[in-house]
C-alpha positions as CSV (number, residue, x, y, z in Angstrom):
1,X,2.7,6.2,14.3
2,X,4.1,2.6,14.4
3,X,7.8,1.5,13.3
4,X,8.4,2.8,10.3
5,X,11.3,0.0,10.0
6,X,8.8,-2.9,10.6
7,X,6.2,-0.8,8.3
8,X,9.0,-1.2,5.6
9,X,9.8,-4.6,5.9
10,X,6.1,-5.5,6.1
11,X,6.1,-4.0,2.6
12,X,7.7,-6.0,1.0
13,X,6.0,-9.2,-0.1
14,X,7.6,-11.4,-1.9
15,X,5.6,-10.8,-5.1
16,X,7.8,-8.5,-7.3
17,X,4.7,-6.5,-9.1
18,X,4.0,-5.8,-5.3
19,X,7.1,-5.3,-4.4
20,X,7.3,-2.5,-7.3
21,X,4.3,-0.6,-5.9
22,X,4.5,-0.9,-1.9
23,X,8.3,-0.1,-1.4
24,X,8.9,2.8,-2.4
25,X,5.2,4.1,-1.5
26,X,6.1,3.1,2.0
27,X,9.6,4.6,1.8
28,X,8.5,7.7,0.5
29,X,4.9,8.4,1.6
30,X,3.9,6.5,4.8
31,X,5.2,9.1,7.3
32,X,3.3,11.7,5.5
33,X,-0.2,10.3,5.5
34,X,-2.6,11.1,7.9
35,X,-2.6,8.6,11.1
36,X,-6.2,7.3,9.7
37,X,-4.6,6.1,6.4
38,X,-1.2,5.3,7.8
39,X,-3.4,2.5,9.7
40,X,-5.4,1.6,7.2
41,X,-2.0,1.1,5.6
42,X,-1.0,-1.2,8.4
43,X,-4.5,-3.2,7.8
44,X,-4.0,-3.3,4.3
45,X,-0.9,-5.5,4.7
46,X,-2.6,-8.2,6.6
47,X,-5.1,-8.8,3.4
48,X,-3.7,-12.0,1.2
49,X,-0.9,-10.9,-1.4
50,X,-3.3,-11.7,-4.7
51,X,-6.3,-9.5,-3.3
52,X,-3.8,-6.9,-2.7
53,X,-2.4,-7.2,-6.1
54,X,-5.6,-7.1,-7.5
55,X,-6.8,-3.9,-6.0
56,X,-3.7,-2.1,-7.2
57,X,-4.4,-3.2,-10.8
58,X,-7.7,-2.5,-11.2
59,X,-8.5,-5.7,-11.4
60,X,-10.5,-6.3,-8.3
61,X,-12.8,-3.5,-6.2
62,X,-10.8,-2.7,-3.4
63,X,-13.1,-2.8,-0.1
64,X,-14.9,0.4,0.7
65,X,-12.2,0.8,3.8
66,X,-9.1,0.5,1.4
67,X,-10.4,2.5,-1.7
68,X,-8.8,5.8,-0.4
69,X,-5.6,4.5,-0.2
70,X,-5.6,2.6,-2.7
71,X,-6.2,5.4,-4.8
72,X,-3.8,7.2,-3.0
73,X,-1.4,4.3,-3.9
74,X,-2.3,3.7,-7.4
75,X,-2.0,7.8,-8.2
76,X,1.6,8.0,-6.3
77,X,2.9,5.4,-8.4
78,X,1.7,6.5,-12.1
79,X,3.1,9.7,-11.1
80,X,6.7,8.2,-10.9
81,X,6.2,6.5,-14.2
């Protein structure tokens, strides 16, 4: 598993609607993934803030290598809500 610390910080983005939905995923779920999607994670984060955004909204088709954890994302937060 890498950092969790620098996994955090990586997190956030800047972008508050990002912000909203990687934080507290990271905070609460990252440790718990399986090593596969915890890297995935890790390579999600180096994609450009928009695309990301997009994915997470439904607005754009996530990449075949993200569209687990995306859903995985996007479930985890409209569970909180």
């Amino acid at each position: 598993m890498k950092n969790i610390g620098r996994i955090k910080w990586r997190s956030r983005r800047g972008l508050l609607e990002l912000d909203l939905l990687l934080v507290p995923f990271a905070n609460c779920m990252y440790s718990t993934l399986p090593e596969a999607m915890q890297q995935t994670y890790c390579c999600l984060l180096e994609e450009e803030d928009q695309d990301i955004l997009g994915w997470l909204q439904g607005h754009l088709d996530p990449p075949a290598r993200y569209l687990e954890l995306v859903a995985c994302i996007m479930q985890w937060n409209a569970s909180r809500d």
